[in-house]
MOPAC internal coordinates of N, CA, C and O (Angstrom, degrees):
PM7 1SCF
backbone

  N    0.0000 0     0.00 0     0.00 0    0    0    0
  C    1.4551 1     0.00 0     0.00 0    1    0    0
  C    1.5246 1   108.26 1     0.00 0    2    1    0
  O    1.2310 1   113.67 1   -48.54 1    3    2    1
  N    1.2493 1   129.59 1   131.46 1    3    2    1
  C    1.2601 1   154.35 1   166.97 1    5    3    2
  C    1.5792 1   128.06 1   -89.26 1    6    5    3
  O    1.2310 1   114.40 1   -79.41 1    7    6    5
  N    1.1682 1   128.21 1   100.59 1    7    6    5
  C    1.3662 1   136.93 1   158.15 1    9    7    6
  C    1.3080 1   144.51 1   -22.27 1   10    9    7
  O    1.2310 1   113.05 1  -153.89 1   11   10    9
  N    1.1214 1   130.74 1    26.11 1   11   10    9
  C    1.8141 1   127.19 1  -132.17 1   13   11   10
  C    1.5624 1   107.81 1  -107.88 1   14   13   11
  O    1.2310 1   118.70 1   -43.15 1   15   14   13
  N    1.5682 1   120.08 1   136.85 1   15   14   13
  C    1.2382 1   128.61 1  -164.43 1   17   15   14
  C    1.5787 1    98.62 1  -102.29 1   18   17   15
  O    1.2310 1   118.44 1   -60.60 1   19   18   17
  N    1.4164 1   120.58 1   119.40 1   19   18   17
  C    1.5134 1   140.44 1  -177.52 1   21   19   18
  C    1.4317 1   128.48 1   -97.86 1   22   21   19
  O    1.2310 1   103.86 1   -77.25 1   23   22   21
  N    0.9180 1   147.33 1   102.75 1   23   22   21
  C    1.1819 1   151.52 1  -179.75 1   25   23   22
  C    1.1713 1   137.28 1   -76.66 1   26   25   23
  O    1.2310 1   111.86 1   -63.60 1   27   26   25
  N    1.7173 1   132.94 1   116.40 1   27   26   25
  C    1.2513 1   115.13 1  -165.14 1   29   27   26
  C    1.5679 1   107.99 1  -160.38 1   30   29   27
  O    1.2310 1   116.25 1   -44.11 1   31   30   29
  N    1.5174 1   124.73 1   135.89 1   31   30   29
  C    1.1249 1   122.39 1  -172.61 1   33   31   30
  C    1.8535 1    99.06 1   -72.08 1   34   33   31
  O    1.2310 1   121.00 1   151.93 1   35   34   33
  N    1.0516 1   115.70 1   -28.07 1   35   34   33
  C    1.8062 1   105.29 1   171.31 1   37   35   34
  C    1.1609 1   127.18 1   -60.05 1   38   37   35
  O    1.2310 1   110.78 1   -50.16 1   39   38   37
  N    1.2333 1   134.95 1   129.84 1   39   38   37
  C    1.7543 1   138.32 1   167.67 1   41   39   38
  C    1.7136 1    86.38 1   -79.31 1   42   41   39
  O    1.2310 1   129.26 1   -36.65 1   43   42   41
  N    1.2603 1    99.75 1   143.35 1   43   42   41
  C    1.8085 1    98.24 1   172.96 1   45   43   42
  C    1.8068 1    81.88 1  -146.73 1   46   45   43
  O    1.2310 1   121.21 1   -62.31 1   47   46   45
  N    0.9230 1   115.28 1   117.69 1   47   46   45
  C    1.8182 1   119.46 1  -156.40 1   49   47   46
  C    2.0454 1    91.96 1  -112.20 1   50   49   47
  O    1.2310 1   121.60 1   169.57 1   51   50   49
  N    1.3356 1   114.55 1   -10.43 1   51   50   49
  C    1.8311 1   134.09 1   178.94 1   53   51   50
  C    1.2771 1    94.20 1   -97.18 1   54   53   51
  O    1.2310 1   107.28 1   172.07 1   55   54   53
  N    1.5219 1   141.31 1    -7.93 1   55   54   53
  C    1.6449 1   135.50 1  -158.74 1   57   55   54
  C    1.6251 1   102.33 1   -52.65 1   58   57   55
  O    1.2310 1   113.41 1   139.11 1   59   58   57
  N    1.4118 1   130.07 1   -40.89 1   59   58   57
  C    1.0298 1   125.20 1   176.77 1   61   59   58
  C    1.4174 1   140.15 1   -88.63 1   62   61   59
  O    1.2310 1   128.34 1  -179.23 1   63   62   61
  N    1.3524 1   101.54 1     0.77 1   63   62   61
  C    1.8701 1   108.80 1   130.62 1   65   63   62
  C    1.1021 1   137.10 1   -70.08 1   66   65   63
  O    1.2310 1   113.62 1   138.90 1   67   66   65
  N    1.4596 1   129.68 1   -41.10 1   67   66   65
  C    1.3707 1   124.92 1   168.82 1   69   67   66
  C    1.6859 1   115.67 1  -126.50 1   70   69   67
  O    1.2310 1   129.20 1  -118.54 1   71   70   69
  N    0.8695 1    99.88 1    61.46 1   71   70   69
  C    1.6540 1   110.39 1  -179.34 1   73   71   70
  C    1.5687 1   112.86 1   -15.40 1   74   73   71
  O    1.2310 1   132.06 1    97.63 1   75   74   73
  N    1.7672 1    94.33 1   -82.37 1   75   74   73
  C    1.6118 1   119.25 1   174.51 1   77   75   74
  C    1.5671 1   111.68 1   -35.40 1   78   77   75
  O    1.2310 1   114.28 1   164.66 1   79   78   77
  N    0.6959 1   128.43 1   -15.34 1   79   78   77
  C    1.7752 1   139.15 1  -153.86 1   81   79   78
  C    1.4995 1   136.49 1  -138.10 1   82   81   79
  O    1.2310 1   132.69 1   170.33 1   83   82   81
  N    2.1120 1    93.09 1    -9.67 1   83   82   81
  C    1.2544 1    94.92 1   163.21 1   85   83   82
  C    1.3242 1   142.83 1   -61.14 1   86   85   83
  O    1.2310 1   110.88 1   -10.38 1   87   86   85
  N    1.1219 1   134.75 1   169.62 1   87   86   85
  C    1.6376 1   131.61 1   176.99 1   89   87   86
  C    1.0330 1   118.80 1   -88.32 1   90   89   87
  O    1.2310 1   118.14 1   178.04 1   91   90   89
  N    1.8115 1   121.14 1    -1.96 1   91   90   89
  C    1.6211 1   103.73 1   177.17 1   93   91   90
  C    1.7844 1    99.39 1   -94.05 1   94   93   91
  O    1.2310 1   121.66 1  -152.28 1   95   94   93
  N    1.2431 1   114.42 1    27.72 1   95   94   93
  C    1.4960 1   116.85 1   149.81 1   97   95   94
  C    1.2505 1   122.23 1   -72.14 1   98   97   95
  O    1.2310 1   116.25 1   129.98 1   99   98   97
  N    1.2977 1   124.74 1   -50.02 1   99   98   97
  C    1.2712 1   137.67 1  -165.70 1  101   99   98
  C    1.7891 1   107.28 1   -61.39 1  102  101   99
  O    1.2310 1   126.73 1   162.73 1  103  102  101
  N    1.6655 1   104.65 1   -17.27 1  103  102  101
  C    1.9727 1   106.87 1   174.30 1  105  103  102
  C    1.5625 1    87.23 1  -153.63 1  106  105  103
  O    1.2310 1   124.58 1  -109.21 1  107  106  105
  N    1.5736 1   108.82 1    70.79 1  107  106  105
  C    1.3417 1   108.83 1   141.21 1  109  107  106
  C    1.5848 1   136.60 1   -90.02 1  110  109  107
  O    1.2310 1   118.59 1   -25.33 1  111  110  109
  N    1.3249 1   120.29 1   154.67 1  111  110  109
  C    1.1767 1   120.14 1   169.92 1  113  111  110
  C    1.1504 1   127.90 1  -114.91 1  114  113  111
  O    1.2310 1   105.43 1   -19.91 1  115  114  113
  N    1.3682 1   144.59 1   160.09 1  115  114  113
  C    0.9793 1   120.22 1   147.19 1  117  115  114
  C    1.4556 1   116.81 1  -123.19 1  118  117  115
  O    1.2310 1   123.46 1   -15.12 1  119  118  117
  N    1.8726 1   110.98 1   164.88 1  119  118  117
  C    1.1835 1   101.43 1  -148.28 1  121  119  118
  C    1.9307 1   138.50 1   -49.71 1  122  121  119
  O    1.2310 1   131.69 1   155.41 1  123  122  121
  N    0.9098 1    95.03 1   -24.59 1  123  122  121
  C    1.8936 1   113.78 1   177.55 1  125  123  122
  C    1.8998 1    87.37 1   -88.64 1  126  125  123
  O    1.2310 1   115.85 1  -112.00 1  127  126  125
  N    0.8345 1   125.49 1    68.00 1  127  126  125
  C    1.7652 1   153.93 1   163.48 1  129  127  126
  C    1.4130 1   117.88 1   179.22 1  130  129  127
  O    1.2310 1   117.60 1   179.16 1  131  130  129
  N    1.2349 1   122.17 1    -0.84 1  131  130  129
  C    1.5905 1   122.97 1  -176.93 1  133  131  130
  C    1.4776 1    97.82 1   -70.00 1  134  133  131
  O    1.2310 1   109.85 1   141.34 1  135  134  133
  N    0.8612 1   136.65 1   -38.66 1  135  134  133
  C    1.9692 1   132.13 1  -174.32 1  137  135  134
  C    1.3542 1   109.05 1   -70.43 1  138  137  135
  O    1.2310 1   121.97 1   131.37 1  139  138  137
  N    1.1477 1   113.83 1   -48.63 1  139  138  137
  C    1.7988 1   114.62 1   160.46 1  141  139  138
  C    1.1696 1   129.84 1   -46.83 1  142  141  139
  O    1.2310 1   132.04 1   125.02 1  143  142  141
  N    1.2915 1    94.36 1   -54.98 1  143  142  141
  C    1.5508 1   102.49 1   172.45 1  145  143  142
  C    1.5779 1   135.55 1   -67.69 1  146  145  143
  O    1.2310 1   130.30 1   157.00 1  147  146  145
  N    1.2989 1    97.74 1   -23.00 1  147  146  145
  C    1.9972 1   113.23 1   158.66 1  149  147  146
  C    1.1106 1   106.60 1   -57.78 1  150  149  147
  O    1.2310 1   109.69 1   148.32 1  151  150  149
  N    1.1628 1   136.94 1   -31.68 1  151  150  149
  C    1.5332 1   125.26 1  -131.43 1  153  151  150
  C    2.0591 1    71.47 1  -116.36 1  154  153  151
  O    1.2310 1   118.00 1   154.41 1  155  154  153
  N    1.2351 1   121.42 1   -25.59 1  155  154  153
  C    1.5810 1   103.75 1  -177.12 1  157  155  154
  C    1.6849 1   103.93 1   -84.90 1  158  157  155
  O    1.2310 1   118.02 1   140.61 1  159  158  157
  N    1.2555 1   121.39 1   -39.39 1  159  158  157
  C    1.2950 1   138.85 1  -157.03 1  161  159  158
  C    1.8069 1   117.87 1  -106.41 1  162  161  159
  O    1.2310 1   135.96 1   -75.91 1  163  162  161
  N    1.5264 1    86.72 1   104.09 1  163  162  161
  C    2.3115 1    81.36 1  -177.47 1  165  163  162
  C    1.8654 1   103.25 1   -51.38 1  166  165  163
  O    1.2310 1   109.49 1   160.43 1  167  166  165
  N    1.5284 1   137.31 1   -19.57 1  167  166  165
  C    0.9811 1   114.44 1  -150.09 1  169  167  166
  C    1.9758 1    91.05 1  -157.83 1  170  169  167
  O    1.2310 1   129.71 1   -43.55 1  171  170  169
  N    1.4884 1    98.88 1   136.45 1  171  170  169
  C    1.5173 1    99.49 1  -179.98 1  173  171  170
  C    1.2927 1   107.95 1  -130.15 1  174  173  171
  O    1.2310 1   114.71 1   -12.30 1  175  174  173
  N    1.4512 1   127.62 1   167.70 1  175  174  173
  C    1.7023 1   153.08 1   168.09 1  177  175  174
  C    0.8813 1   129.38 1  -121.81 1  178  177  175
  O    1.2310 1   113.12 1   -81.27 1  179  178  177
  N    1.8078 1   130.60 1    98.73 1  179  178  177
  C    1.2327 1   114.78 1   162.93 1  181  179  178
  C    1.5141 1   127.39 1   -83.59 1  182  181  179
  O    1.2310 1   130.85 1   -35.69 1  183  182  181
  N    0.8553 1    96.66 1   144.31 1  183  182  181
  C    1.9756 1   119.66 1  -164.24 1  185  183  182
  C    1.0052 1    95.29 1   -94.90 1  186  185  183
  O    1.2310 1   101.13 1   -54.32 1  187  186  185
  N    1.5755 1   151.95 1   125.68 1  187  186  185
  C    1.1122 1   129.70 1   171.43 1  189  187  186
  C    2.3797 1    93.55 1  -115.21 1  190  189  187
  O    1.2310 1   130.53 1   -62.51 1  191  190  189
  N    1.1330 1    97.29 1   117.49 1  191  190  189
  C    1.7727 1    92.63 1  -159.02 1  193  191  190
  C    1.6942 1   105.53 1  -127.99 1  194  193  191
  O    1.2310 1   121.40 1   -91.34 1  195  194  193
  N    1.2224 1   114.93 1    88.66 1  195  194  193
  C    1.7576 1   106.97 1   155.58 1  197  195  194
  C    1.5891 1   122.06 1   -27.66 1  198  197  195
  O    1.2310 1   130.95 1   -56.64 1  199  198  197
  N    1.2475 1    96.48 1   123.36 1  199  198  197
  C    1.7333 1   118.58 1  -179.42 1  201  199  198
  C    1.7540 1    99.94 1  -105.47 1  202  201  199
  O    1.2310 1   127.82 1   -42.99 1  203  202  201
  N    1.2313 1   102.54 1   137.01 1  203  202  201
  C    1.7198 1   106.73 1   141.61 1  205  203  202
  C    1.2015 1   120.27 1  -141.64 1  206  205  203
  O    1.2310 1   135.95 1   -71.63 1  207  206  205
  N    1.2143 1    86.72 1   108.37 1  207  206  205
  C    1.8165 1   110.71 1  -176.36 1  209  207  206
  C    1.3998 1   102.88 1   107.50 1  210  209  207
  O    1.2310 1   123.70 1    74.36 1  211  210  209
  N    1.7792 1   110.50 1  -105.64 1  211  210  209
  C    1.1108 1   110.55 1   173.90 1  213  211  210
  C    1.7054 1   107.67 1  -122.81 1  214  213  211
  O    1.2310 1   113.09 1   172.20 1  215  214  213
  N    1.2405 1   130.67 1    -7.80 1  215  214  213
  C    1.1841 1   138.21 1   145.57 1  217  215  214
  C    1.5975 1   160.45 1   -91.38 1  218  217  215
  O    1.2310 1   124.90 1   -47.01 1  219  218  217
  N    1.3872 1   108.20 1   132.99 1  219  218  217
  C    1.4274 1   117.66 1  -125.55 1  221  219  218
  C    1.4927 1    81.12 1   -69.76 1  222  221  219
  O    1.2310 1   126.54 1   -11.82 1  223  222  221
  N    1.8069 1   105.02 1   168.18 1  223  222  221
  C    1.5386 1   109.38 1  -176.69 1  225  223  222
  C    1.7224 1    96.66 1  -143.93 1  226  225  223
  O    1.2310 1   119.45 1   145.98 1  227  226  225
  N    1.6234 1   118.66 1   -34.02 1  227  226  225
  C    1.6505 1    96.68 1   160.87 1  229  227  226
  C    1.0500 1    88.67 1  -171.47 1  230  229  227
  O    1.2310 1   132.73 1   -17.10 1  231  230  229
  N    1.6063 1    93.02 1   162.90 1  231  230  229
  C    1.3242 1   115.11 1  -179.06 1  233  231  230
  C    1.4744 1   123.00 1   -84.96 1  234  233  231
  O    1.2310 1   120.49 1   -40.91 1  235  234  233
  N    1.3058 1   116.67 1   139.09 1  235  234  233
  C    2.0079 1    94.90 1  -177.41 1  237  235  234
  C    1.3047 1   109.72 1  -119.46 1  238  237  235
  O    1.2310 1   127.40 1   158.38 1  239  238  237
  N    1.1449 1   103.36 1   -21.62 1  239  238  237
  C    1.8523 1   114.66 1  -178.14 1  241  239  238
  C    1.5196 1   121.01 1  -155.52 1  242  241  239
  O    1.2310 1   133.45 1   -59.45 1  243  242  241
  N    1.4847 1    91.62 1   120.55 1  243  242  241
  C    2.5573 1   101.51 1   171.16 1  245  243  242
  C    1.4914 1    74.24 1  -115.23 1  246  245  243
  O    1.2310 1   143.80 1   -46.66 1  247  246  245
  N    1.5069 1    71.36 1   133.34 1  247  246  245
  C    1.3954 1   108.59 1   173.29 1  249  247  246
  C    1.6593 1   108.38 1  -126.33 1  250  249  247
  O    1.2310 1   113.43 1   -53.04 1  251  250  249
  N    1.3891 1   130.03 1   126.96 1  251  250  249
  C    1.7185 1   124.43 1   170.19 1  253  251  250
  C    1.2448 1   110.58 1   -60.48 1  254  253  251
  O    1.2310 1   112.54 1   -42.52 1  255  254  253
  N    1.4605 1   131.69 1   137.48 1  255  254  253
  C    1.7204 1    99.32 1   168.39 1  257  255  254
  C    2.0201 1    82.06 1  -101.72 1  258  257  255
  O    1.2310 1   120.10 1   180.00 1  259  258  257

């Protein structure tokens, strides 16, 4: 299992009901894109979300930036 910090102009505040299916997929980043992505987005989220493999399994930390 893998640790990985996600980026996303969506607050999804339900993320841990439907993980797989949330919407801050649809404008994720990852971190070596976070500077780009400021400059598109007034407001960001880090997700901090355990992976295994390539699918996420929970969330541990939203963070505002």
């Amino acid at each position: 299992m893998e640790t990985i910090k996600v980026y996303s102009p969506v607050e999804d505040r339900e993320i841990q009901k439907n993980l797989a299916d949330s919407p801050i997929w649809k404008t994720a980043y990852h971190k070596e894109e976070l500077e780009e992505a400021k400059t598109k987005h007034n407001q960001m989220f880090e997700y901090t979300i355990k992976f295994e493999d390539i699918k996420p399994i929970q969330v541990t930390k939203i963070k505002k930036m």
